[in-house]
C-alpha positions as CSV (number, residue, x, y, z in Angstrom):
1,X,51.0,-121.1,102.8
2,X,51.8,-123.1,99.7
3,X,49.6,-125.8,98.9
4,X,49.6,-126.7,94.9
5,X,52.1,-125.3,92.5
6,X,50.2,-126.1,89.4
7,X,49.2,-123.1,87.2
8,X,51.8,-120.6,89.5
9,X,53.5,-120.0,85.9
10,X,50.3,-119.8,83.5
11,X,49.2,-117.1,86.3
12,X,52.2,-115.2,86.5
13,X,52.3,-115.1,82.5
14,X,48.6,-113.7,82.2
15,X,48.6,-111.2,84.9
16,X,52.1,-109.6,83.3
17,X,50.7,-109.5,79.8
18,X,47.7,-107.6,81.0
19,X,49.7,-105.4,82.1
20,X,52.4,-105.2,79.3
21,X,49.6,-105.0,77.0
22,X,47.9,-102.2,79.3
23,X,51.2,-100.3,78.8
24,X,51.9,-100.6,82.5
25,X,55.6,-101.0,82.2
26,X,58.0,-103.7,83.1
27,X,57.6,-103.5,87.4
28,X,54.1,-103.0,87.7
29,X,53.4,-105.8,85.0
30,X,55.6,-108.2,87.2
31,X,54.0,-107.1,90.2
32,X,50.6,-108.1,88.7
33,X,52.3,-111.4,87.6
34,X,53.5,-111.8,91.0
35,X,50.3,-111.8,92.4
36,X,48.1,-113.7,90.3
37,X,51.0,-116.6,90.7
38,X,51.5,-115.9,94.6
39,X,47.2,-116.3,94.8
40,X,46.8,-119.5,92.8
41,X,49.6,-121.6,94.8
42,X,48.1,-120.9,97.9
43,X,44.8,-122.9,96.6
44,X,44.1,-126.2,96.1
45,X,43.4,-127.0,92.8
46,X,44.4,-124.5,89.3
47,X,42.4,-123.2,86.7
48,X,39.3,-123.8,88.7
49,X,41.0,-120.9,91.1
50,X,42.3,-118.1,89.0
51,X,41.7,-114.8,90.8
52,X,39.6,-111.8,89.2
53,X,40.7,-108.9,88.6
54,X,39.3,-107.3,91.4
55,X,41.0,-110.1,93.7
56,X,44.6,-109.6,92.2
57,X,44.3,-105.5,93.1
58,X,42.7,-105.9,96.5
59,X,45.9,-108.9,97.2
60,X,48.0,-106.2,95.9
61,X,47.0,-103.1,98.1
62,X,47.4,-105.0,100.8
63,X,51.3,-105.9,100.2
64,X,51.8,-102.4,99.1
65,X,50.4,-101.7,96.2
66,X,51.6,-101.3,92.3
């Protein structure tokens, strides 16, 4: 559920250029940036709420993985 949009963008942004700069490639990148966005607007407040690492991958596994 959606509760605060604030900061979906900034996410998105930092999760695909850690990948991008990890030499990931294009999809998985966005797939990162996905999910660090998808995580933050489901909280109620911003940077106070930026996943770890370890939170984005363990989000990601369970849609499906990279």
């Amino acid at each position: 559920e959606i509760y605060n949009i604030l900061g979906a963008g900034d996410a998105f942004g930092a999760g695909f250029l850690y990948g991008h700069v990890r030499g990931w490639g294009w999809y998985k990148s966005a797939r990162l940036g996905n999910a660090c966005g998808a995580i933050v607007v489901t909280q109620h407040g911003c940077a106070n709420f930026t996943p770890t690492y370890d939170e984005v991958m363990a989000f990601i596994d369970s849609k499906g993985g990279l």
